[in-house]
VEXGULUM-500997 format. One record per residue (C-alpha): residue number from 1; x, y, z. Coordinates in Angstrom, 3 decimals. Layout:
N
(tortor NUM (X Y Z))
...
END
This chain:
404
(tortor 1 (-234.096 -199.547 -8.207))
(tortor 2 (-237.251 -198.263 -7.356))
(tortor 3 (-240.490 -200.113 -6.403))
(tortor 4 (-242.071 -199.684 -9.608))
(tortor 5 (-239.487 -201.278 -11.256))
(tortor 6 (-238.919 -204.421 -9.012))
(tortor 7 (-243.001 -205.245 -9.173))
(tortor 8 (-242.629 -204.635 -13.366))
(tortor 9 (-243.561 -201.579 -13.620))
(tortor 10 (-241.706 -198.155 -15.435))
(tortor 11 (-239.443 -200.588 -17.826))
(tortor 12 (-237.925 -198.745 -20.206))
(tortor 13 (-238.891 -198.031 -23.543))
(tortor 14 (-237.265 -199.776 -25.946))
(tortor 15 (-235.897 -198.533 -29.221))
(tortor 16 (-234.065 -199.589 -32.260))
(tortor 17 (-232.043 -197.569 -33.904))
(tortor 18 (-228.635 -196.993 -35.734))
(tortor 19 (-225.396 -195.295 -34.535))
(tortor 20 (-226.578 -191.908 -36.440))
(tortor 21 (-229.788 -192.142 -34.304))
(tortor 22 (-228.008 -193.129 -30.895))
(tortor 23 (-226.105 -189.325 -31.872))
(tortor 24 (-229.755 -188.204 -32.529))
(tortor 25 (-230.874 -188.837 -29.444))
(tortor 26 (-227.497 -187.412 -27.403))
(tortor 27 (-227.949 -184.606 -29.438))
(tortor 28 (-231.223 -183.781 -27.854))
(tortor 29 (-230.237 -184.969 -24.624))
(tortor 30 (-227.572 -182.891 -24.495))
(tortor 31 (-229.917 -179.829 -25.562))
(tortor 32 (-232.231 -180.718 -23.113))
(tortor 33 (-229.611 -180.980 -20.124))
(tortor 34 (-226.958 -178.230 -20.946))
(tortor 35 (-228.686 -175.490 -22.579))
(tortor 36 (-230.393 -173.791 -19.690))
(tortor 37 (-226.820 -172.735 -18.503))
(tortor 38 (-226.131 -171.124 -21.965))
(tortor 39 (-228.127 -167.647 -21.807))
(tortor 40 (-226.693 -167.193 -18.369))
(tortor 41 (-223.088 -167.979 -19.669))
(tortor 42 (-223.198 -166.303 -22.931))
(tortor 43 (-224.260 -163.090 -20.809))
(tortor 44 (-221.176 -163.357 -18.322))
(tortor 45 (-219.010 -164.664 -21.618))
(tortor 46 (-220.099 -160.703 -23.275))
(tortor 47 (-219.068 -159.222 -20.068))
(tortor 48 (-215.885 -160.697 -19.449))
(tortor 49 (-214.750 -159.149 -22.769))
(tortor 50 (-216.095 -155.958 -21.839))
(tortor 51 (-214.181 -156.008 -19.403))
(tortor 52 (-210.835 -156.901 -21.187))
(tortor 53 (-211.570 -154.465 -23.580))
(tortor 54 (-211.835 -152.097 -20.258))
(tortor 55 (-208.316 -153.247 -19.621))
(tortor 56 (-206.926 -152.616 -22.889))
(tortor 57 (-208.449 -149.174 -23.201))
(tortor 58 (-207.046 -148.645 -19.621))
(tortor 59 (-203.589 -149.239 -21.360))
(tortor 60 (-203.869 -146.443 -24.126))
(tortor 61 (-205.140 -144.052 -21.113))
(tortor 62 (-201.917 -145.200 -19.092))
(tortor 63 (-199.712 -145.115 -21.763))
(tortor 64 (-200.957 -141.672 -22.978))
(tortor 65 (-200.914 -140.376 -18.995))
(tortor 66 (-199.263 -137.240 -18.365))
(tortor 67 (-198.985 -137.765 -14.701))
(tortor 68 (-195.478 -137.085 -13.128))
(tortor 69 (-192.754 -138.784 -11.564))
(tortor 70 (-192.191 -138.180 -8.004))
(tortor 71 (-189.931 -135.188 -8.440))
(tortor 72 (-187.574 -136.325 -5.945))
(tortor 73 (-186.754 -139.094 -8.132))
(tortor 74 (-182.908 -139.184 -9.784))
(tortor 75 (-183.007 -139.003 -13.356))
(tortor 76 (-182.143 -142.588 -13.530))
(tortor 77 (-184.771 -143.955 -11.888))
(tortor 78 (-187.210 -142.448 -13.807))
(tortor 79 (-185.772 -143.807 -16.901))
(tortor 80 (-186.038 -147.541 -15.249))
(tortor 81 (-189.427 -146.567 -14.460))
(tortor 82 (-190.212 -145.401 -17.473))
(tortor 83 (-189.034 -148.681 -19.004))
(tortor 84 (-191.009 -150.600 -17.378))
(tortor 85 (-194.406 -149.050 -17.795))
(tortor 86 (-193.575 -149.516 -21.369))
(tortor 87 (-193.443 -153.274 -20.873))
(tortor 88 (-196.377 -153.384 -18.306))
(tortor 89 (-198.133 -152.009 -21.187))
(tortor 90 (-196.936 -154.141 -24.032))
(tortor 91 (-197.654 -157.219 -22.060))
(tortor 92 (-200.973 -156.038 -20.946))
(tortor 93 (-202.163 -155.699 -24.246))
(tortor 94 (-201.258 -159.199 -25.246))
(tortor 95 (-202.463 -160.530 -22.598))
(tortor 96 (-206.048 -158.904 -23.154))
(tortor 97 (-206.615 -159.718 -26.908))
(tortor 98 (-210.097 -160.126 -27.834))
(tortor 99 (-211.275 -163.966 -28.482))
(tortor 100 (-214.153 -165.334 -30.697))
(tortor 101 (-217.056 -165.391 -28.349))
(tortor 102 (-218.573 -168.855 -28.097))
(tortor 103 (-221.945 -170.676 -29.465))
(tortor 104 (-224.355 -172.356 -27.823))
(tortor 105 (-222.457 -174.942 -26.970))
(tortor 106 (-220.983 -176.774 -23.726))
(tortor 107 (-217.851 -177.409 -25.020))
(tortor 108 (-217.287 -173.584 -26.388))
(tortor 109 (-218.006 -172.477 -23.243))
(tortor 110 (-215.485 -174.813 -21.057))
(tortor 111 (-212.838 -174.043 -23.724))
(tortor 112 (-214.186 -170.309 -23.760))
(tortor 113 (-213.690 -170.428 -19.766))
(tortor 114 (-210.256 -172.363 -19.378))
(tortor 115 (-209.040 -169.568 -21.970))
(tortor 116 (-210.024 -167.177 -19.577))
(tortor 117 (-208.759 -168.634 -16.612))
(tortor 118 (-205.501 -168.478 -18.557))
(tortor 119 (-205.063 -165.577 -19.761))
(tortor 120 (-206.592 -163.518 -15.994))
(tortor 121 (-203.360 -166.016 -14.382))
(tortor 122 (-201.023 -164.071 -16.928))
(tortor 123 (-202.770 -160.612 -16.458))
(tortor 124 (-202.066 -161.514 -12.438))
(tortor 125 (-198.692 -162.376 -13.395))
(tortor 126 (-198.008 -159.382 -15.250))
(tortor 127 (-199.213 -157.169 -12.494))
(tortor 128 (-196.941 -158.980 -9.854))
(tortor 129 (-194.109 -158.704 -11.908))
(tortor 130 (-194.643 -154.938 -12.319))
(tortor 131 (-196.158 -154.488 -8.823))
(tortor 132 (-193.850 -151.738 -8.169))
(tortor 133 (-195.123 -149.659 -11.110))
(tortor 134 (-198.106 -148.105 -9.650))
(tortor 135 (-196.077 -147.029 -6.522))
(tortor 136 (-194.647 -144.220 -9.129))
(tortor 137 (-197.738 -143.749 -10.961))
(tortor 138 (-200.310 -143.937 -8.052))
(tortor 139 (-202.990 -141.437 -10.069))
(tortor 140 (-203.611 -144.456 -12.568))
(tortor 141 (-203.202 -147.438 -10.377))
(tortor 142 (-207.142 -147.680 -9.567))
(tortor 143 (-207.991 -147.121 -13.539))
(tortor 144 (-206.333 -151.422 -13.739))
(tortor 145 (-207.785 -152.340 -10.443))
(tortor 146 (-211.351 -152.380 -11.241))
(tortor 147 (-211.527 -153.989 -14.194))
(tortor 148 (-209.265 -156.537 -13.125))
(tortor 149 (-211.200 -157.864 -10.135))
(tortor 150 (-214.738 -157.708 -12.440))
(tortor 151 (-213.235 -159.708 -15.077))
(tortor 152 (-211.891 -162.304 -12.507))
(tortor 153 (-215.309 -162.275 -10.466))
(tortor 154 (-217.025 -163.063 -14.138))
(tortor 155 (-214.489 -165.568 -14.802))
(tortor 156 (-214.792 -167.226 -11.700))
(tortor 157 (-218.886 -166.924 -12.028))
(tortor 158 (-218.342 -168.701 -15.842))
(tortor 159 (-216.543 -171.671 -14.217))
(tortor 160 (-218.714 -172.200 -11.218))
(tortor 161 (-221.819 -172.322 -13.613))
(tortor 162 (-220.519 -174.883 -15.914))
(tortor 163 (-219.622 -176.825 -13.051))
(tortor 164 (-223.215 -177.315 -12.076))
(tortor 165 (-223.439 -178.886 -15.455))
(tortor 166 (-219.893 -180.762 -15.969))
(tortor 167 (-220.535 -183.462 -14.952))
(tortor 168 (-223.163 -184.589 -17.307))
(tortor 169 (-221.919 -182.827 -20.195))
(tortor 170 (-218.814 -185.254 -19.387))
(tortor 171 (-220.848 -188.103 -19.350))
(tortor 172 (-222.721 -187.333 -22.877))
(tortor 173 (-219.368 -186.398 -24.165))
(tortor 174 (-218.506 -189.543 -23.190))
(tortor 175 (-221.042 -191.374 -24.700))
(tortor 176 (-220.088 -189.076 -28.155))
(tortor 177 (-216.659 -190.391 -28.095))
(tortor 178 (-217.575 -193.812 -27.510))
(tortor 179 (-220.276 -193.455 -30.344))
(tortor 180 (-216.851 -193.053 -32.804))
(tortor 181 (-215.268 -195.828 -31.068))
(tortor 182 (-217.823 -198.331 -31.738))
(tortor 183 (-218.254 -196.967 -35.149))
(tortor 184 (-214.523 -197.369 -36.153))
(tortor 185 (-213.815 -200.640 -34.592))
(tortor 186 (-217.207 -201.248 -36.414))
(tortor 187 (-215.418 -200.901 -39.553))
(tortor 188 (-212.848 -202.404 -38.409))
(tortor 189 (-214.073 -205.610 -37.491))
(tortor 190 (-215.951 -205.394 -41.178))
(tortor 191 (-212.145 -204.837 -42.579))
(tortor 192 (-210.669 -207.925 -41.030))
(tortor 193 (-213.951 -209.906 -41.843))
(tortor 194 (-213.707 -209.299 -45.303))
(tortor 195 (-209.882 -209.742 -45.209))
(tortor 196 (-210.227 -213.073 -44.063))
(tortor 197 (-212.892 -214.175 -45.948))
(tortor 198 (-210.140 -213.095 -49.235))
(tortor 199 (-207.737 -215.606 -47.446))
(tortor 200 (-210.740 -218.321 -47.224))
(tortor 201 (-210.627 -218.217 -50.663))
(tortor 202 (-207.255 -217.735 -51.668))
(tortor 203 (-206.679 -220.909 -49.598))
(tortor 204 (-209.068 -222.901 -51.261))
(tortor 205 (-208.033 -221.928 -54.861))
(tortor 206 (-204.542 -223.304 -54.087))
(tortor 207 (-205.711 -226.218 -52.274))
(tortor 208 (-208.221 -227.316 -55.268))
(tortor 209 (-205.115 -226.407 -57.406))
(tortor 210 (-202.885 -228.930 -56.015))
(tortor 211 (-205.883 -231.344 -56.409))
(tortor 212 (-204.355 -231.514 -59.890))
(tortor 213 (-200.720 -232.908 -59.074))
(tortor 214 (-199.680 -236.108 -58.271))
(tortor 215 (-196.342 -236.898 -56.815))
(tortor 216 (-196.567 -240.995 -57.854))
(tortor 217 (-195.252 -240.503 -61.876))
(tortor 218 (-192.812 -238.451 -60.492))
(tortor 219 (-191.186 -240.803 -57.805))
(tortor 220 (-191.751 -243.552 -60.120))
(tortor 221 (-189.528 -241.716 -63.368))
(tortor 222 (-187.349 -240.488 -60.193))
(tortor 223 (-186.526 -244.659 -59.313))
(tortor 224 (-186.426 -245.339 -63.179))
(tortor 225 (-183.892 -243.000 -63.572))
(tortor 226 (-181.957 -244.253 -61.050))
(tortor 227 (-182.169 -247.651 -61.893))
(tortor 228 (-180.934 -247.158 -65.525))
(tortor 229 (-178.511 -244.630 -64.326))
(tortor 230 (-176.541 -247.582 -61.981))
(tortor 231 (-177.111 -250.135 -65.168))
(tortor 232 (-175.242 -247.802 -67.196))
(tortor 233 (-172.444 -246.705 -64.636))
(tortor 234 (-171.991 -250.353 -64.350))
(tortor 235 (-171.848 -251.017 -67.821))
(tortor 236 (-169.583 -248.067 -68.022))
(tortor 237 (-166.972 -249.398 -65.374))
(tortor 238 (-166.659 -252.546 -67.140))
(tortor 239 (-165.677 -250.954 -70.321))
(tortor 240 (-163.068 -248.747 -68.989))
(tortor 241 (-161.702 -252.033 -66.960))
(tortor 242 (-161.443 -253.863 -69.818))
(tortor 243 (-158.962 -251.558 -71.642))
(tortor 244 (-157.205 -250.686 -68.449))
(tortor 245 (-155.640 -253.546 -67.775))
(tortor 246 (-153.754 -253.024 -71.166))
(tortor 247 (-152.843 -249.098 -69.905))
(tortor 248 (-148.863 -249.985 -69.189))
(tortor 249 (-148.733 -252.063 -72.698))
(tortor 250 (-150.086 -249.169 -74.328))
(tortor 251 (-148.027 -246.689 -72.501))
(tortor 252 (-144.687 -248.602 -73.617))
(tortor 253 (-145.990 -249.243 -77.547))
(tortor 254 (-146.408 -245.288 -77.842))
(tortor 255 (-142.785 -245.462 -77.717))
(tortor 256 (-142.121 -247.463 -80.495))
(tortor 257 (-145.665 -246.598 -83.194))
(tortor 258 (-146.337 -244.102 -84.919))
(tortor 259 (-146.886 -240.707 -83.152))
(tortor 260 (-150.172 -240.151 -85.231))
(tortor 261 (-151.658 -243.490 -83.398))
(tortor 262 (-151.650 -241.935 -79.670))
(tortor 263 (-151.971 -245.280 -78.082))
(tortor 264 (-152.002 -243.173 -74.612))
(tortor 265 (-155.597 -241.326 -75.113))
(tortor 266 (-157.082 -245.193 -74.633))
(tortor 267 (-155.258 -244.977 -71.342))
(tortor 268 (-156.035 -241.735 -70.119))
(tortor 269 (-160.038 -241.902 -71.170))
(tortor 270 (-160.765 -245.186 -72.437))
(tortor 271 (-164.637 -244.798 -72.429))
(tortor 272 (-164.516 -241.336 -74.754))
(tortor 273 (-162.339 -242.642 -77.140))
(tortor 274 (-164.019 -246.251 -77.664))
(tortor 275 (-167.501 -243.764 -77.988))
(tortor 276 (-166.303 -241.848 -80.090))
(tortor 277 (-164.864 -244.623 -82.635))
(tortor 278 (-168.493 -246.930 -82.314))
(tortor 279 (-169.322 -250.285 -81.151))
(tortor 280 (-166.948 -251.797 -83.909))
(tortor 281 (-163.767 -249.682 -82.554))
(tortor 282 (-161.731 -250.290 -85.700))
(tortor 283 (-158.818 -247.556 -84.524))
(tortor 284 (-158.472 -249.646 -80.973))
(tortor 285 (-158.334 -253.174 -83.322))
(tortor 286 (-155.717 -251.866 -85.547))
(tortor 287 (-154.211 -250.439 -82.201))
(tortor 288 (-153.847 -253.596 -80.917))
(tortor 289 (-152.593 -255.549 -83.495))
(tortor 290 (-149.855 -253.339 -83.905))
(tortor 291 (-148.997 -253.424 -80.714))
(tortor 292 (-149.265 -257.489 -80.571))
(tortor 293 (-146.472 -257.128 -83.644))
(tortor 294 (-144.356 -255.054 -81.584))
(tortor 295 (-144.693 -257.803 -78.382))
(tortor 296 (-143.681 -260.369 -81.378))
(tortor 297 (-140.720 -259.141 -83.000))
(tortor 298 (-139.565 -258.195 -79.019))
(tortor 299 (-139.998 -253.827 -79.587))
(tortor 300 (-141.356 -253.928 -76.067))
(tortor 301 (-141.437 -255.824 -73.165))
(tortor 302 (-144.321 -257.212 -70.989))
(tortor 303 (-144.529 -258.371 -67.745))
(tortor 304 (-146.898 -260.664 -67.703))
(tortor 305 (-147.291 -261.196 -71.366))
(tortor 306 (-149.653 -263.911 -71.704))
(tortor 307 (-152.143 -261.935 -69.909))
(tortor 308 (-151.840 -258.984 -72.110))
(tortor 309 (-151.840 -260.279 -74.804))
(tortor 310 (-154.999 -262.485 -73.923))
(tortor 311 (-157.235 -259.425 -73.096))
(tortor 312 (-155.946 -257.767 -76.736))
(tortor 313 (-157.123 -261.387 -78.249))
(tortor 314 (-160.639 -260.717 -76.375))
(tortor 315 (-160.657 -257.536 -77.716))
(tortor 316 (-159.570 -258.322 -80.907))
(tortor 317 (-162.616 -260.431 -80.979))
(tortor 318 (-165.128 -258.119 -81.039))
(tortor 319 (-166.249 -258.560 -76.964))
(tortor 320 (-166.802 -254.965 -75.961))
(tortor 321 (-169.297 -254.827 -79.040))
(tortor 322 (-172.502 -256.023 -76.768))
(tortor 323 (-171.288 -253.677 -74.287))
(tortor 324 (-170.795 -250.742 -76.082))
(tortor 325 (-174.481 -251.508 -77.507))
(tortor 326 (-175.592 -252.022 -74.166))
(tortor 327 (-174.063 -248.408 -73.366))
(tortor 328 (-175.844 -247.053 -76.039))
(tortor 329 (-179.389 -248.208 -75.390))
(tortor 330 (-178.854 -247.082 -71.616))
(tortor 331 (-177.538 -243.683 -72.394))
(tortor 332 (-180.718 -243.123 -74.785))
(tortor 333 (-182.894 -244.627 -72.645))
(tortor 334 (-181.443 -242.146 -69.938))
(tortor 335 (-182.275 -239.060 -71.851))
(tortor 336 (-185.392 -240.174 -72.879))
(tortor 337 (-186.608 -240.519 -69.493))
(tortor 338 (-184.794 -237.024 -68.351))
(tortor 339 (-186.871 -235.804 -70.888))
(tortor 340 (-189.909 -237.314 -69.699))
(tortor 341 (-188.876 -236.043 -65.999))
(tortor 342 (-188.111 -232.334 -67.143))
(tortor 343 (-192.718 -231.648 -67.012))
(tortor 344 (-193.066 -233.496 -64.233))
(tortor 345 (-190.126 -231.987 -62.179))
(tortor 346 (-191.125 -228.582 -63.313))
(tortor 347 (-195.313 -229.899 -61.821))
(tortor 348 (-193.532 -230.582 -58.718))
(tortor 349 (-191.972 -227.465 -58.296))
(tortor 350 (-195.160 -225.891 -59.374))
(tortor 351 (-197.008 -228.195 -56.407))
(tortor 352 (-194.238 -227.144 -53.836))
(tortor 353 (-194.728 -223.386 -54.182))
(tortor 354 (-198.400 -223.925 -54.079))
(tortor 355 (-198.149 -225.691 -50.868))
(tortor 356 (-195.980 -223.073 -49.659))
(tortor 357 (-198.117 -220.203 -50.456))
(tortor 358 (-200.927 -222.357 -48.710))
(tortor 359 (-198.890 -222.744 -45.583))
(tortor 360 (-198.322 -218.493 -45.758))
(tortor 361 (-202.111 -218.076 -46.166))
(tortor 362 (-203.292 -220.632 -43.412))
(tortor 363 (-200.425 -218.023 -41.308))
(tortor 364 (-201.724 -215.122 -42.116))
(tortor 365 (-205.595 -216.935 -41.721))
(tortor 366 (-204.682 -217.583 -38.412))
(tortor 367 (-203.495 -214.252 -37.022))
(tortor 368 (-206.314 -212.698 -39.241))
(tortor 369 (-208.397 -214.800 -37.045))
(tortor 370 (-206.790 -213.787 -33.692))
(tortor 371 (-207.136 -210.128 -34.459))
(tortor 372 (-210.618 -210.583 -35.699))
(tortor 373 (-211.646 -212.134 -31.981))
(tortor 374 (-209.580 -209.688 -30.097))
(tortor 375 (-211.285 -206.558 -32.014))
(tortor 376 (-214.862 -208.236 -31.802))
(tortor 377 (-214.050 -208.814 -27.802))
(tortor 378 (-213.067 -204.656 -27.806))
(tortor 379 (-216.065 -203.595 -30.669))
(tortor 380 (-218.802 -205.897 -28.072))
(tortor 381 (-217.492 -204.609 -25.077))
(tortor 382 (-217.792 -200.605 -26.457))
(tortor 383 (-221.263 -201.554 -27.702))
(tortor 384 (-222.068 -203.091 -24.143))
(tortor 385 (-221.053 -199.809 -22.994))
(tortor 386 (-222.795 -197.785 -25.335))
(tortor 387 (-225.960 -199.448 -24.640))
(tortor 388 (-225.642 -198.776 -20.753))
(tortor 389 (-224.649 -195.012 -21.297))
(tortor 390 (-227.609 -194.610 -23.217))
(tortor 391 (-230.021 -196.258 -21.455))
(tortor 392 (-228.852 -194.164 -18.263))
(tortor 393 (-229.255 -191.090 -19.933))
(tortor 394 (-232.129 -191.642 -21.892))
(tortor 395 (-234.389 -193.917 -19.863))
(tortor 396 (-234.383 -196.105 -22.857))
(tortor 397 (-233.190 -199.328 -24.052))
(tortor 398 (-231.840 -199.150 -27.623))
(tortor 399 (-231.139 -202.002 -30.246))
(tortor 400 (-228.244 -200.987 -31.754))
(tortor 401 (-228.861 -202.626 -35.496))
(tortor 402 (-225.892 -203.305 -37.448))
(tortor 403 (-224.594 -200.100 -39.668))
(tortor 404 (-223.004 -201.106 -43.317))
END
């Protein structure tokens, strides 16, 4: 830093301006820096194709030559030799196709000159691999010669003048490329912004939606349920034990009633069968007293009598009525209460895959989030850059605003 600048003095200007500008003002710089090389270069860029086009009208004179063979030479060798002029002069001419001249423009010129440098390596390469030509035709061997060493001095003059220049033009191409950078991780960063601001309010939507649902009426139908659905098992189990203890007695009278009475589907399922008949169960009464007949006149024998016959008697008395109206008001007040569930069950369900689309979102928030800081880190640290680049360049200090 010089001693103007450490007492205050010389500060750079300072500018605001957009990316499009910042280009602006590399454009000129670059204009300003580079194009006093490009008269000079466009010159020796003209005369390098001059002399390729020297070298490719030296290849119709060669190939049209009427000079002879050594005529010492065996018949075969002068075919080989033939041969490979014909080659020499094939590959020559590819080798010295015309290109588009360049513009006024660095990087025309470098690309202009690398070609070059190219394509005089193959031309060398072509003449070593055919150095033995001009050994048989020595009266055109200076016609290639001459040519050849002007177009590689003017190649080698091309190259050293952009050069002098490189290394700038490297630096403001530099400062080009990073002018994209900053403008695509620009829009970028603008891209996950706006994506996660979508996710903000996806997220919220679903939260304020499950506002609406309330897992208490649910949990408290759940316990009902349960509660009436144990009352009514119980219930349930005491029916079916009060006609099982008669399942033997039953088993033996089927041998000796009618077959239309099927004393055995009490046995088998005596819960269906007493729903089916109602809470008065006429067809088990009937049942039962013909089955007490049979235990009279000695059809069938018990073993413990007096204990069958005493649960038919408590049967026969109309007992299991309460029961089986018990059983009835549980079993209706069971579906009534599935029904009630079946709205709330489906809300829950409803409330579940709202929480779990919440959970995706706060995810995918989240990573949104860590890319969004990682790509503002890289898009600040490019502008940083930028800035510097510039400022070196230009002698100015630019406020890069925002671009949309």
């Amino acid at each position: 830093m010089d001693l103007l600048r450490i007492l205050g003095f010389g500060k750079a200007e300072r500018i605001e301006t957009d990316l499009d500008g910042a280009k602006r003002l590399l454009d000129g710089e670059r204009e300003k820096r580079l194009s006093p090389i490009y008269p000079e270069c466009k010159r020796t860029c003209e005369e390098l194709r001059g002399a390729l086009a020297e070298i490719g009208k030296d290849c119709g004179l060669f190939e049209e030559s009427k000079a002879e063979l050594d005529p010492e030479l065996r018949s075969a060798v002068k075919g080989i030799t033939k041969k490979m002029r014909e080659n020499f002069i094939a590959s020559m001419r590819v080798a010295v196709e015309l290109g588009t001249l360049p513009g006024n423009d660095y990087a025309e010129f470098a690309a202009f000159s690398k070609g070059m440098r190219e394509r005089m390596a193959r031309i060398a390469k072509i003449n070593s691999d055919n150095r033995y030509i001009f050994s048989f035709y020595k009266e055109d061997a200076e016609r290639f010669r001459k040519p050849f060493e002007r177009a590689t001095r003017l190649s080698e003059a091309l190259e050293q003048k952009l050069s002098e220049r490189r290394e700038e033009a490297e630096r403001l191409e530099r400062l080009v490329s990073l002018i994209g950078e900053v403008e695509e991780e620009g829009k970028r960063v603008a891209g996950l912004e706006s994506e996660a601001g979508e996710s903000v309010k996806r997220l919220e939507l679903k939260r304020k939606a499950m506002e609406g649902f309330g897992e208490a009426g649910l949990k408290k139908k759940q316990e009902e349920l349960e509660s009436v659905s144990a009352e009514l098992a119980s219930v349930s189990g005491s029916i079916s034990a009060s006609i099982t203890v008669l399942e033997r007695a039953l088993r033996k009278y089927k041998k000796v009633c009618d077959p239309s009475e099927e004393p055995e589907r009490y046995a088998e399922a005596p819960l269906d069968e007493l729903l089916k008949e109602g809470k008065g169960y006429p067809v088990l009464k009937r049942m039962l007293e013909g089955m007490r007949k049979a235990v009279e006149k000695g059809l069938i024998e018990l073993k413990n009598p007096e204990k069958i016959m005493s649960q038919a008697d408590w049967l026969l008395a109309g007992n299991l009525t309460p029961m089986l109206e018990k059983h009835e008001e549980l079993k209706a007040k069971k579906e009534t209460i599935e029904q009630d569930l079946e709205p709330l069950v489906r809300k829950e369900r409803e409330r579940q895959g709202l929480e779990t689309e919440a959970v995706q979102l706060e995810a995918k928030l989240e990573k949104q989030g860590k890319m969004l800081e990682d790509e503002k880190a890289s898009f600040e640290k490019k502008r940083a850059e930028l800035k510097e680049g510039l400022r070196e360049i230009t002698g100015k200090e630019l406020e890069l605003k925002e671009t949309n």
